[in-house]
N, CA, C and O of each residue as an XYZ file, in Angstrom:
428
protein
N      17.571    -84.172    -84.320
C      17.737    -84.070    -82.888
C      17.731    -82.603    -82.511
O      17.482    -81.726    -83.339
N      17.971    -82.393    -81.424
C      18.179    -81.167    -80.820
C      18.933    -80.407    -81.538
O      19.608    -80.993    -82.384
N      19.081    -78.722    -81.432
C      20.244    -77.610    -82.072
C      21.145    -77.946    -81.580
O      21.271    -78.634    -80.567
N      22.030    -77.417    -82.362
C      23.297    -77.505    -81.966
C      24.144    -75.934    -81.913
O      23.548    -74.867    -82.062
N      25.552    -76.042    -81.684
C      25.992    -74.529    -81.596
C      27.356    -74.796    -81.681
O      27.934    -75.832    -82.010
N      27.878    -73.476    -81.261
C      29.696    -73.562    -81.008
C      30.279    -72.795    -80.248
O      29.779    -71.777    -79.770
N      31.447    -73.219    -80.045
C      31.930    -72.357    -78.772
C      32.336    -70.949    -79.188
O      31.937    -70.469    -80.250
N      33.208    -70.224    -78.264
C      33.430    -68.614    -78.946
C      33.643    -67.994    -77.579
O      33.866    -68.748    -76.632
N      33.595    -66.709    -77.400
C      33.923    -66.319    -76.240
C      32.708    -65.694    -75.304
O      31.673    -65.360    -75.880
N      32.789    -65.573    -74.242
C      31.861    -66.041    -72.946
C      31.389    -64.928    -72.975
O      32.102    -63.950    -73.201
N      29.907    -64.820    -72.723
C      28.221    -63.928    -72.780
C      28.753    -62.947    -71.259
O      28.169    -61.889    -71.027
N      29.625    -63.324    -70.536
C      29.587    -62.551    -69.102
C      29.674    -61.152    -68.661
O      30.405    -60.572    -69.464
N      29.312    -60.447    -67.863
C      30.091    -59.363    -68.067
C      31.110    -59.343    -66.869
O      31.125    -60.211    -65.996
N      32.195    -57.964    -66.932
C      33.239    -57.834    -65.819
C      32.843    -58.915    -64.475
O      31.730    -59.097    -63.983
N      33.626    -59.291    -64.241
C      33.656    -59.778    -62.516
C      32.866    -61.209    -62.592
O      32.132    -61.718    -61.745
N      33.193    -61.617    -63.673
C      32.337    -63.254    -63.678
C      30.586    -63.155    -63.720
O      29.829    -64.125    -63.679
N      30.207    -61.775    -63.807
C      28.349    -62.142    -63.638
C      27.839    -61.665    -65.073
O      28.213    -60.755    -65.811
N      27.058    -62.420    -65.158
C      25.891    -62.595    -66.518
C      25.424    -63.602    -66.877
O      25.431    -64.606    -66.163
N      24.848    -63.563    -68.211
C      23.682    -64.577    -68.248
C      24.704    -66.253    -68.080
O      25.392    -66.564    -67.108
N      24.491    -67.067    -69.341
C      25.016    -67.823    -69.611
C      25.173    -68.168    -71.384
O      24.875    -69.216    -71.957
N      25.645    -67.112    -71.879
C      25.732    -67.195    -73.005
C      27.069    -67.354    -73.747
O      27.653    -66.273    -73.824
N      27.355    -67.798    -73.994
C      26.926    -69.106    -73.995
C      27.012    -70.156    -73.328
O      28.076    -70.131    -72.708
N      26.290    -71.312    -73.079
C      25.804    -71.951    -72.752
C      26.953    -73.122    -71.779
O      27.805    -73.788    -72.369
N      26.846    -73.158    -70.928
C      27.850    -74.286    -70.858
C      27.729    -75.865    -70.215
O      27.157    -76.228    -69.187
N      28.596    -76.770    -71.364
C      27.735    -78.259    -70.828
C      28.136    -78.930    -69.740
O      29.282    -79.153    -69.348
N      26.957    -79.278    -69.220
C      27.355    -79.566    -67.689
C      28.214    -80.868    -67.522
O      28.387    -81.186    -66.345
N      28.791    -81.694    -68.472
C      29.443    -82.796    -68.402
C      31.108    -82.113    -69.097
O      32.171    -82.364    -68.530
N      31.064    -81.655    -69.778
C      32.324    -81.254    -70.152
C      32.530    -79.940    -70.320
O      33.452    -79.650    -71.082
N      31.920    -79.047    -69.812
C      32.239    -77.719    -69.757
C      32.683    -77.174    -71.059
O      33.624    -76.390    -70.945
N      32.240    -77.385    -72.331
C      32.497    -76.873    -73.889
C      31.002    -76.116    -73.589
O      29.906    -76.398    -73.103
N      31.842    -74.742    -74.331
C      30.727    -73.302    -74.601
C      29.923    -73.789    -76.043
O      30.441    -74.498    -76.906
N      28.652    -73.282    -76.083
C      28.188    -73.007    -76.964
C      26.643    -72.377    -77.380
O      25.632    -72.632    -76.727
N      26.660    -71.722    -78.292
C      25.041    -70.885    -77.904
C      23.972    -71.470    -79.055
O      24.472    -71.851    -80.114
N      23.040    -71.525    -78.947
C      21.842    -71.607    -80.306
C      21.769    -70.570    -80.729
O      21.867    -69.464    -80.198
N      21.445    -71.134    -82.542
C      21.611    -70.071    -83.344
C      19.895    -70.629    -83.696
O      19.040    -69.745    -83.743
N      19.510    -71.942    -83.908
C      18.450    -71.967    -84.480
C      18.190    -73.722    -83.992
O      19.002    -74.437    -83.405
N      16.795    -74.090    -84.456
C      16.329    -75.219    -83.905
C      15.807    -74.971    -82.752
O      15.541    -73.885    -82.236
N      15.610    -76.503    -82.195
C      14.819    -76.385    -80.947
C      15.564    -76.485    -79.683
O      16.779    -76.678    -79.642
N      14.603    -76.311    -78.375
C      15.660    -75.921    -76.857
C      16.144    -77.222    -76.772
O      16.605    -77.338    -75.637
N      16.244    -78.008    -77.241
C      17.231    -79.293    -76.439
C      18.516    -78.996    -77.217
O      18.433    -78.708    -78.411
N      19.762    -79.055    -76.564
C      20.820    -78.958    -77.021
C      21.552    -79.891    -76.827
O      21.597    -80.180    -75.632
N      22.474    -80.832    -77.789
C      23.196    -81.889    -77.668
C      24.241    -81.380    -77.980
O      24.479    -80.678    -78.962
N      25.409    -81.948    -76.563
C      26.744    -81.485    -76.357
C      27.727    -82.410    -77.839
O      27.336    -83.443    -78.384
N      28.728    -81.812    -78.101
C      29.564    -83.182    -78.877
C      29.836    -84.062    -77.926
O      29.974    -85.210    -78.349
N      30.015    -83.847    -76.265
C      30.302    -84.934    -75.781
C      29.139    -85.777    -74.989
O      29.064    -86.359    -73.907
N      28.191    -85.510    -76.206
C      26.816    -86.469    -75.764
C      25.571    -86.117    -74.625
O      24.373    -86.401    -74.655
N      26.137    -85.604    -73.926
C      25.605    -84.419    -72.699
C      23.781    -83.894    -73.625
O      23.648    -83.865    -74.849
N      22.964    -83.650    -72.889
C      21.754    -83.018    -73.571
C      21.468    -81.831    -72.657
O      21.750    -82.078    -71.485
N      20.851    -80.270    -72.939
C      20.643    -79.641    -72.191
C      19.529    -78.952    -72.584
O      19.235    -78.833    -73.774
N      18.748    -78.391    -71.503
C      17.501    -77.601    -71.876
C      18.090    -76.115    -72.367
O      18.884    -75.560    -71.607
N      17.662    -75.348    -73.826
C      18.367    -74.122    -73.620
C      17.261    -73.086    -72.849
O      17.777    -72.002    -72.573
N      16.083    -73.195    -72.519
C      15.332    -72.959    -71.764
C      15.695    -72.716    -69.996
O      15.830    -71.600    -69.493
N      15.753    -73.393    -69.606
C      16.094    -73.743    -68.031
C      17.829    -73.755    -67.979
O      18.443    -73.188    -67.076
N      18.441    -74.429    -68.998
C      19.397    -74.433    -68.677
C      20.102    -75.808    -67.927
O      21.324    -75.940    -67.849
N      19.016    -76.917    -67.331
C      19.404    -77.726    -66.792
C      19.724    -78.992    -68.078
O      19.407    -79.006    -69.267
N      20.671    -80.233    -67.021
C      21.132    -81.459    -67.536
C      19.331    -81.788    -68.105
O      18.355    -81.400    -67.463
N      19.246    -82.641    -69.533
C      18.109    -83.420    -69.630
C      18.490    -84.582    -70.637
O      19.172    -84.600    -71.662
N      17.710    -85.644    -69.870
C      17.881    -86.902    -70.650
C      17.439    -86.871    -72.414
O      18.008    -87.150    -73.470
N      16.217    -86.408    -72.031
C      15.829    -86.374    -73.727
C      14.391    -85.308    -73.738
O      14.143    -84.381    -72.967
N      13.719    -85.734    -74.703
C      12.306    -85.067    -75.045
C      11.511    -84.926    -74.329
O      10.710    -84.020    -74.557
N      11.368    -85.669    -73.244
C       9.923    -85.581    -72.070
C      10.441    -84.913    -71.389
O      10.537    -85.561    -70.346
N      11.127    -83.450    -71.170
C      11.512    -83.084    -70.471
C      10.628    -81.485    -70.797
O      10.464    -80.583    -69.977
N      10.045    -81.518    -72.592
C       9.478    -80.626    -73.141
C       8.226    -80.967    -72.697
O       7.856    -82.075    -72.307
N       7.431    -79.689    -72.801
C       5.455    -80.047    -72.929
C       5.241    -79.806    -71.113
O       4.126    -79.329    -70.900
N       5.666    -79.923    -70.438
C       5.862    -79.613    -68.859
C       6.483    -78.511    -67.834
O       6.015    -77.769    -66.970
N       7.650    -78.753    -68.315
C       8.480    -77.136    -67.750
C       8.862    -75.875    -68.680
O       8.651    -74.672    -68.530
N       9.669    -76.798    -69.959
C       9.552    -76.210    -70.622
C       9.145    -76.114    -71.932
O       8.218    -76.913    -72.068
N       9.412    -75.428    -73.169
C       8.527    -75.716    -74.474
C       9.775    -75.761    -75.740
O      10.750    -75.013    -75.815
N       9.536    -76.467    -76.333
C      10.644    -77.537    -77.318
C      10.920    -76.037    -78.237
O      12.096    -75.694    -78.358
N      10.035    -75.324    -78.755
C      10.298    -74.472    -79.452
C       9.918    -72.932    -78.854
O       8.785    -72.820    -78.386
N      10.722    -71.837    -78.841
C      10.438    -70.717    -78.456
C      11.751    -69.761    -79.194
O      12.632    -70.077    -79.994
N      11.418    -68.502    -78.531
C      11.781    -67.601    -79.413
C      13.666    -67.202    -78.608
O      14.014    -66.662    -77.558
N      14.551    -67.910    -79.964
C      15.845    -67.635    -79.450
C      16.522    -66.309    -78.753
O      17.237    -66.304    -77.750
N      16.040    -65.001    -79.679
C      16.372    -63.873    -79.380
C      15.450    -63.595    -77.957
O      16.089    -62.960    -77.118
N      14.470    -63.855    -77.669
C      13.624    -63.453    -76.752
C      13.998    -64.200    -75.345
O      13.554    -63.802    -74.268
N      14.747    -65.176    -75.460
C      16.109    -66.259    -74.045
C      17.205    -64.940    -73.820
O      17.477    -64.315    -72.795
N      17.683    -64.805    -75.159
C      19.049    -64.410    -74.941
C      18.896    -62.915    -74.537
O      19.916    -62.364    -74.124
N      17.741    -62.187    -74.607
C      17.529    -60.770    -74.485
C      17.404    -60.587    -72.637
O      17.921    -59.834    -71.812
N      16.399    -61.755    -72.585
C      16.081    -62.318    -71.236
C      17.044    -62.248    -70.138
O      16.976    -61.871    -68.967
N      18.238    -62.875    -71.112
C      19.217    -63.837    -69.960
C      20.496    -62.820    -69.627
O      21.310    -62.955    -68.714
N      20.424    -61.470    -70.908
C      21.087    -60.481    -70.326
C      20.621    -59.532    -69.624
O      21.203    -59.358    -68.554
N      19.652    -58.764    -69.890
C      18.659    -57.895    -69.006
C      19.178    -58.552    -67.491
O      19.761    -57.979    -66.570
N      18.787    -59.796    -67.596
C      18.838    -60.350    -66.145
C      19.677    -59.859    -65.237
O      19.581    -59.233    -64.181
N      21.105    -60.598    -66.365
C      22.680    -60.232    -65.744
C      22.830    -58.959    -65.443
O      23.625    -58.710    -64.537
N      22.164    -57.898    -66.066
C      22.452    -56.643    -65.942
C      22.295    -56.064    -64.827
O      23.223    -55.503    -64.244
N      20.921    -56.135    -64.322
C      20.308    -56.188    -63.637
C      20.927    -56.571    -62.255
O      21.033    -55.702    -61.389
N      21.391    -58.024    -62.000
C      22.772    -58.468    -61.531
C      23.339    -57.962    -60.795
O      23.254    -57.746    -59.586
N      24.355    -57.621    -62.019
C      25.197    -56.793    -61.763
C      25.488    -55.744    -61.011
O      26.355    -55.625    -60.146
N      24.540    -54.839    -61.482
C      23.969    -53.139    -61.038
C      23.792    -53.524    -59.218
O      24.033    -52.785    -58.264
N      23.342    -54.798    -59.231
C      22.927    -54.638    -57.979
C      24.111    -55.168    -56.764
O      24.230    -54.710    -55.627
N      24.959    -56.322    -57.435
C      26.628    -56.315    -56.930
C      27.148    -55.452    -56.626
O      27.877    -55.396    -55.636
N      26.877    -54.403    -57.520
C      27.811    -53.139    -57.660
C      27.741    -52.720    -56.225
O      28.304    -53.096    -55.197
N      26.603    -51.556    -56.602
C      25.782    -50.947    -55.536
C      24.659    -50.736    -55.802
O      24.438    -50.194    -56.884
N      23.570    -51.069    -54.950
C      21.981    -50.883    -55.516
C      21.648    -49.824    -55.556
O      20.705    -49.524    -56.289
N      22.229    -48.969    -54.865
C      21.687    -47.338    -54.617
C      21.971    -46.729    -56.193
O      21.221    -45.863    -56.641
N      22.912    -47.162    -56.847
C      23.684    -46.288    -57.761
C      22.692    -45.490    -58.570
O      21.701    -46.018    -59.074
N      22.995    -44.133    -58.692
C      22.004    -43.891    -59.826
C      23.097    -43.517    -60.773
O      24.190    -43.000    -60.541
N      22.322    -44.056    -62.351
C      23.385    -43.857    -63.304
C      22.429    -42.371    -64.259
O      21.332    -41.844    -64.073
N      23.329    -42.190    -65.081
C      22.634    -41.237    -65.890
C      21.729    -41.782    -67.181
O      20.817    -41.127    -67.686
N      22.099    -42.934    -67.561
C      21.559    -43.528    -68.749
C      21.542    -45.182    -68.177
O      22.366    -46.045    -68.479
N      20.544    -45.314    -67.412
C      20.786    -46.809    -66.905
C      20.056    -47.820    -68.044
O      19.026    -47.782    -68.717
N      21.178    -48.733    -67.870
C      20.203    -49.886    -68.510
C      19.850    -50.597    -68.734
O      19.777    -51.177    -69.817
N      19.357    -50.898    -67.394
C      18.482    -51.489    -66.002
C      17.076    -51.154    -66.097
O      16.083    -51.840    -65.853
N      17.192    -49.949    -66.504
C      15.772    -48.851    -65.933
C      14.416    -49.790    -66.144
O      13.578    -49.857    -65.245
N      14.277    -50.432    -67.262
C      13.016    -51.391    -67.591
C      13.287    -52.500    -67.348
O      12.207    -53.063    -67.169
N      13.992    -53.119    -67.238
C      14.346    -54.257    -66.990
C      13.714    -55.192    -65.740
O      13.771    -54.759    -64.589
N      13.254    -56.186    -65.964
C      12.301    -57.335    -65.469
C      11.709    -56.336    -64.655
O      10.768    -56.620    -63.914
């Protein structure tokens, strides 16, 4: 079946914003991230999730369309912080200029 993972402490940064790392299930709210396998993730409490999108999914036909059953783990999670960072910086204040931002390439 799908990867699986475990809980641990939360991907966020200060003030509640960042990616979603780890992951959290939308039926019982237990953390957990992929380490390996494919994007469908099965909760222990039965729950299935795309680690792709991120959304609730029933099962397999949910791959081949939006998103793709296998892809590159580090290349989500690199993704999904850049993002937050990004985010963030801009919560803050958008104007900010930092001295070493690192933001600067980012999406």
């Amino acid at each position: 079946m799908g990867g699986t993972g475990h809980g641990g402490p939360t991907g966020r940064l200060p003030g509640g914003t960042g990616p979603n790392l780890p992951l959290e299930c939308g039926k019982c709210k237990k953390r957990f991230i992929k380490e390996a396998g494919c994007n469908m993730m099965t909760c222990a409490c039965g729950a299935k999730m795309c680690y792709v999108c991120k959304q609730n999914i029933t099962g397999y036909q949910h791959f081949g369309t939006k998103c793709s059953l296998h892809s590159d783990t580090n290349a989500i999670h690199e993704t999904d912080v850049k993002r937050a960072a990004a985010d963030a910086k801009q919560q803050l204040d958008p104007n900010i200029k930092l001295i070493h931002d690192p933001t600067k390439d980012v999406l």
